[in-house]
ZAMARGU-4260 file (C-alpha; in steps of 0.2 Angstrom, whole numbers, plus 5000, padded with zeros to 4 digits):
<rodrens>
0) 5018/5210/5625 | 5001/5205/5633 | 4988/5217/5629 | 4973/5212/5639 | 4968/5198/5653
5) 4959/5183/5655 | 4944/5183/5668 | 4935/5166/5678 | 4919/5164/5669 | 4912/5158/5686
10) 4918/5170/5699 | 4924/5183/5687 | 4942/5185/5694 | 4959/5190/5685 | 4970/5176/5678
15) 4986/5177/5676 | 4996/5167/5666 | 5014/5154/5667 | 5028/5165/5663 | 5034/5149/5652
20) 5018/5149/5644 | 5022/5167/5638 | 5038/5166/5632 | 5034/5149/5623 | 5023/5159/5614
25) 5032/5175/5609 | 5045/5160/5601 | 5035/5151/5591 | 5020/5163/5586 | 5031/5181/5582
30) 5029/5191/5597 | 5008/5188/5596 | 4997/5191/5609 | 4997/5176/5621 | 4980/5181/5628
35) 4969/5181/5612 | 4977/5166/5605 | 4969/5157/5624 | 4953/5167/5620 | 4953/5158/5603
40) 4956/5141/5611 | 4946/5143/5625 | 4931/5145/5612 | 4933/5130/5603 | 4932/5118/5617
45) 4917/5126/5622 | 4910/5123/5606 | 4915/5105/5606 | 4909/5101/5624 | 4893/5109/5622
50) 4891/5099/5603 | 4898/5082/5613 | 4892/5081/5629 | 4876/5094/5630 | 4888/5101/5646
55) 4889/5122/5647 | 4904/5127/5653 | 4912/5143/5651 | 4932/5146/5650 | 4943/5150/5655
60) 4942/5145/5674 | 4952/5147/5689 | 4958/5134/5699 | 4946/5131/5712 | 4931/5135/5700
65) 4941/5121/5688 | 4940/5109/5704 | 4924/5113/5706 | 4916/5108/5687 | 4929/5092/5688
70) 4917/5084/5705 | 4902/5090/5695 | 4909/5080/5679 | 4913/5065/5690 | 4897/5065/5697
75) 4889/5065/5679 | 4901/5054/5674 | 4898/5041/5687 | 4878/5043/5681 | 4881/5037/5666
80) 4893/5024/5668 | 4879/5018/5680 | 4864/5020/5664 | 4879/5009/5654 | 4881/4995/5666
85) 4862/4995/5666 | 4859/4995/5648 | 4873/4979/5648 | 4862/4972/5659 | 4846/4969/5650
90) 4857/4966/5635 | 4861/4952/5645 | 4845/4947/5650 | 4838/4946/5630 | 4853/4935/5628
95) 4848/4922/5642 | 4831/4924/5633 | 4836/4920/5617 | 4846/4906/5622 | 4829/4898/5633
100) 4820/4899/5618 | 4830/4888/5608 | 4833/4876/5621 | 4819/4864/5618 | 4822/4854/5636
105) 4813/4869/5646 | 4798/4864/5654 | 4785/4876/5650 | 4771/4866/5659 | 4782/4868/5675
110) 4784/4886/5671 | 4767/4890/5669 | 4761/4882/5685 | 4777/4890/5694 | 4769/4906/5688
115) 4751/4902/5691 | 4755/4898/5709 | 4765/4912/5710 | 4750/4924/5703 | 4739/4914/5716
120) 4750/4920/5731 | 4753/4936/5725 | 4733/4938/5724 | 4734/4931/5741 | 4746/4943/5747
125) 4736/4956/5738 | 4721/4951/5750 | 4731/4949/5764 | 4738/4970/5761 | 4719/4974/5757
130) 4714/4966/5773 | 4730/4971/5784 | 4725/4990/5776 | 4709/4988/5782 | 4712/4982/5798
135) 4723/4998/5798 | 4709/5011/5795 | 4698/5002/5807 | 4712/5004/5819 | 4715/5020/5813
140) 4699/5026/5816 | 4698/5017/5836 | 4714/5027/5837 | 4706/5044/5834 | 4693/5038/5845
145) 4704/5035/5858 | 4713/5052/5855 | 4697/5062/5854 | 4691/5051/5871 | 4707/5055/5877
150) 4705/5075/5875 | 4687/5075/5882 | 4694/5065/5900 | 4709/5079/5899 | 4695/5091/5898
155) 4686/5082/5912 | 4702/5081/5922 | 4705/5100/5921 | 4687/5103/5927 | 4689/5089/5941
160) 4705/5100/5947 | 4699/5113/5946 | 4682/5112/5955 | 4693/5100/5967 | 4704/5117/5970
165) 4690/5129/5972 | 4682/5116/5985 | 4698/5115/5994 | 4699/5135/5995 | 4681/5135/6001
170) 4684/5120/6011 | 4698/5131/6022 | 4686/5144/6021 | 4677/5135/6031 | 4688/5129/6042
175) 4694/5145/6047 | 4675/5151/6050 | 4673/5135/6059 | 4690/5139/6070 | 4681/5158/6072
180) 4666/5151/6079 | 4674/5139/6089 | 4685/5152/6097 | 4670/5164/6098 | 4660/5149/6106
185) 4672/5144/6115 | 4675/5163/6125 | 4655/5166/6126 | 4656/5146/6136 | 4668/5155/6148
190) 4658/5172/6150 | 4644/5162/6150 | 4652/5152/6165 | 4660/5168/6173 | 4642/5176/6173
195) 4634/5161/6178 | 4647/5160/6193 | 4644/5178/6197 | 4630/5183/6210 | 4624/5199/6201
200) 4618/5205/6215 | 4634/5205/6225 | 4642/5215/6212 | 4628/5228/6212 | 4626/5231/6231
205) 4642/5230/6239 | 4640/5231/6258 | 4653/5233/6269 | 4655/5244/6285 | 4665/5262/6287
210) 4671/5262/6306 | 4657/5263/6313 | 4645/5264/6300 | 4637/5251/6290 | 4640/5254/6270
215) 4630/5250/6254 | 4639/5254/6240 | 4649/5267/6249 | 4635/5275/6256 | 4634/5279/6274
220) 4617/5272/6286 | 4617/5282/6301 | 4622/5296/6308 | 4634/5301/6324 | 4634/5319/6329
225) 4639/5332/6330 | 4658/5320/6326 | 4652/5311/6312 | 4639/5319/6304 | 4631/5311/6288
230) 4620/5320/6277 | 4602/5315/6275 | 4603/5314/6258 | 4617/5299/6259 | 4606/5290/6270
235) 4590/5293/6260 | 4602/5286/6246 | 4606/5270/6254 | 4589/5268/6262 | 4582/5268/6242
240) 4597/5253/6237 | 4594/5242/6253 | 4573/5244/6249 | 4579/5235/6229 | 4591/5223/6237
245) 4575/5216/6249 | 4566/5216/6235 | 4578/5206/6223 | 4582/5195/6238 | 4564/5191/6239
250) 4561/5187/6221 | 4580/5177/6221 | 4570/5166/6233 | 4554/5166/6225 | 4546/5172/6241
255) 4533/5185/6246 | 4536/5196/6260 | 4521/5197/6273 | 4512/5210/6283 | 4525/5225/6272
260) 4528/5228/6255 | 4542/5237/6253 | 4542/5251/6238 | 4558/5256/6230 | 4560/5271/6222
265) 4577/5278/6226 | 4579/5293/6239 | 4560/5292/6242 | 4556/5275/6246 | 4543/5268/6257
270) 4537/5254/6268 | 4518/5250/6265 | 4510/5240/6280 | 4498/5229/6272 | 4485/5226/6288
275) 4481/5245/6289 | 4488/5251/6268 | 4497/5264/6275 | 4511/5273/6269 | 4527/5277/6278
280) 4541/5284/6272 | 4559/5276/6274 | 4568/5295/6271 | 4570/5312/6281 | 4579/5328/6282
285) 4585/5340/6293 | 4567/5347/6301 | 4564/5334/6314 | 4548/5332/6322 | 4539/5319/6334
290) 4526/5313/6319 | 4539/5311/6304 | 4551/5304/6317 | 4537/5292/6322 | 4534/5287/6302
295) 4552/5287/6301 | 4553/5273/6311 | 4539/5261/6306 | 4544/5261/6289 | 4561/5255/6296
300) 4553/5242/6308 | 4543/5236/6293 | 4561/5235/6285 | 4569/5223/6300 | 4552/5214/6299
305) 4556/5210/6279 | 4572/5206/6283 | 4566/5194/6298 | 4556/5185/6287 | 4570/5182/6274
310) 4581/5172/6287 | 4568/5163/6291 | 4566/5156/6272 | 4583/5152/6270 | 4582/5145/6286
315) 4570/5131/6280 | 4581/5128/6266 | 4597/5126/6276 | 4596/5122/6292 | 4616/5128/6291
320) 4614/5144/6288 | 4620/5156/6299 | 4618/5176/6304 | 4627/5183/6315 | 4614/5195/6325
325) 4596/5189/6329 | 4581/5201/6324 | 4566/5203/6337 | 4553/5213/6331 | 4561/5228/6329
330) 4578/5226/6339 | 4593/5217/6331 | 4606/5211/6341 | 4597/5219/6358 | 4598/5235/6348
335) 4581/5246/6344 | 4580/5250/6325 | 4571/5265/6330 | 4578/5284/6329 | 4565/5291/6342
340) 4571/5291/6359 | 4587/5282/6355 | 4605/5287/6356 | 4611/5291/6337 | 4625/5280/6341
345) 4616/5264/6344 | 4605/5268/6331 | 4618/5270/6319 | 4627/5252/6326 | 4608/5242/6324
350) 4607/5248/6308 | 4627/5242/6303 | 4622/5225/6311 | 4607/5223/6300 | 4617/5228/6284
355) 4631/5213/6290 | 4616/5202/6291 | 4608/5209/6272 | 4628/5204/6266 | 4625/5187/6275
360) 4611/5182/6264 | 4617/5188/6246 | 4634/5177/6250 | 4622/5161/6254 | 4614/5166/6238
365) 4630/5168/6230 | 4635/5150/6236 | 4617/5143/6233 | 4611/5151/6216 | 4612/5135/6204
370) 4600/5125/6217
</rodrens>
């Protein structure tokens, strides 16, 4: 009867053991206990291969760990049969020793220059490794070089990139500010060119006629009654823009007018005669009377006169040029300018013939302005 089991010594796990192992046993040793009789064998070859070999192994062993310490004896085992064959080996070469040394037909004089010339080359050779090693650190040290050289121009490089990258953002910076003022340069050129191609005064004053009225900037000059009656404040108002457009016509022309002076100044303008310095004023209202009627009507004359004196300038400029109604003195088209002792309505036609001839002259200035 088997009292107790055996273990591996190496991965601790139960054995069992051969059932003919077991009952061999019980025959032949009385009914013992198998287990301690393996226990006590087990020992003993411990003993023996720990005396023998200097090997530590433990039993009993399972059958893989057993596998296992079998490749590890072979192993060893291979060692030493290697350590044997070595040993035979120099045993050997004693022998070959032994036996030259008896033989009295060596050439030791041969032998000793053999070895002298083999001592030379290996001296040789031993210059050569010193030189070659040297020759190695120098290049050694022309490699580092090269590598430190070689850091620096990445370094270099970077920095080229990148002041190359922040050149070529400023660069299109540029570029887009140039495009901006080109554009920008390129629209002031064309208002420049559109205001340069616009007469400013033909924008200011625009004359043009209302039935039978003659118009500066929609302002009506003269008066028909009682079917069209125009207040005197609309006339005084057109009066005041006709005084600036003779005076801008004047100064377009670089010319001087003679004998009047005309003085804008809106609804109360006047027309100075120069021979005499008197005043007369280019306005009126409602309380007519012979002596502001008479004042009235010089300071228009003097107007006519201006106007007169302008054709003529243009005249010597352009032979071309033409108006279509003739001034004389102070008729226009064989019509008085004057309001005293003149129908309103014939008064009210000279002056729409003497505005047509005013729109005359700003176009030939429109046309002529460069020259």
């Amino acid at each position: 009867m088997i009292t107790k089991s055996l273990i591996c010594q190496l991965c601790f796990s139960n054995l069992s053991l051969h059932p003919t192992f077991t009952e061999n046993h019980n025959h032949n040793n009385n009914h013992k206990d198998p287990v301690i009789d393996l226990e006590n064998l087990f020992q003993i070859d411990d003993a023996q291969l720990n005396d023998n070999n200097n090997i530590s192994i433990d039993l009993p062993l399972c059958w893989e760990c057993a596998i296992e310490v079998r490749d590890i004896l072979d192993i060893k085992l291979e060692k030493i049969d290697v350590k044997i064959k070595s040993l035979f080996g120099f045993q050997e070469l004693d022998t070959l020793t032994f036996s030259l040394g008896e033989n009295e037909q060596i050439d030791l004089v041969s032998l000793k220059k053999e070895i002298a010339e083999l001592n030379t080359e290996k001296t040789q050779l031993l210059d050569s490794i010193s030189q070659i090693q040297l020759h190695h650190s120098e290049e050694k040290e022309k490699l580092k070089l090269l590598i430190d050289s070689g850091i620096q121009l990445s370094a270099l490089e970077q920095e080229y990139w990148s002041a190359y990258g922040e050149l070529s953002t400023h660069r299109e910076d540029l570029n887009r500010e140039k495009a901006s003022f080109d554009f920008k340069g390129s629209h002031t050129t064309e208002l420049l060119k559109t205001v340069q191609d616009t007469f400013i005064l033909n924008d200011t004053f625009h004359l043009w006629f209302h039935g039978n009225f003659g118009t500066i900037n929609g302002m009506k000059l003269g008066r028909i009654l009682p079917s069209q009656n125009v207040e005197w404040t609309e006339i005084n108002a057109a009066w005041g823009m006709i005084a600036m457009l003779m005076n801008l016509l004047a100064k377009e022309l670089q010319f001087k007018f003679e004998n009047y002076d005309i003085l804008a100044a809106g609804s109360q303008s006047k027309v100075l005669h120069i021979s005499d310095n008197t005043l007369y004023e280019l306005y009126g209202d409602n309380l007519f009377h012979i002596f502001w009627a008479h004042r009235y009507d010089r300071a228009m004359q003097g107007v006519l006169d201006c106007l007169d004196q302008l054709i003529q300038r243009i005249r010597k400029k352009d032979t071309r040029f033409f108006f279509p109604y003739e001034i004389d003195k102070d008729k226009i088209a064989g019509l008085n300018i004057k309001l005293q002792f003149n129908p309103e309505d014939k008064w009210t036609k000279a002056l729409k013939f003497m505005i047509t001839d005013l729109k005359f002259i700003v176009a030939w200035l429109a046309r002529n302005q460069t020259t």
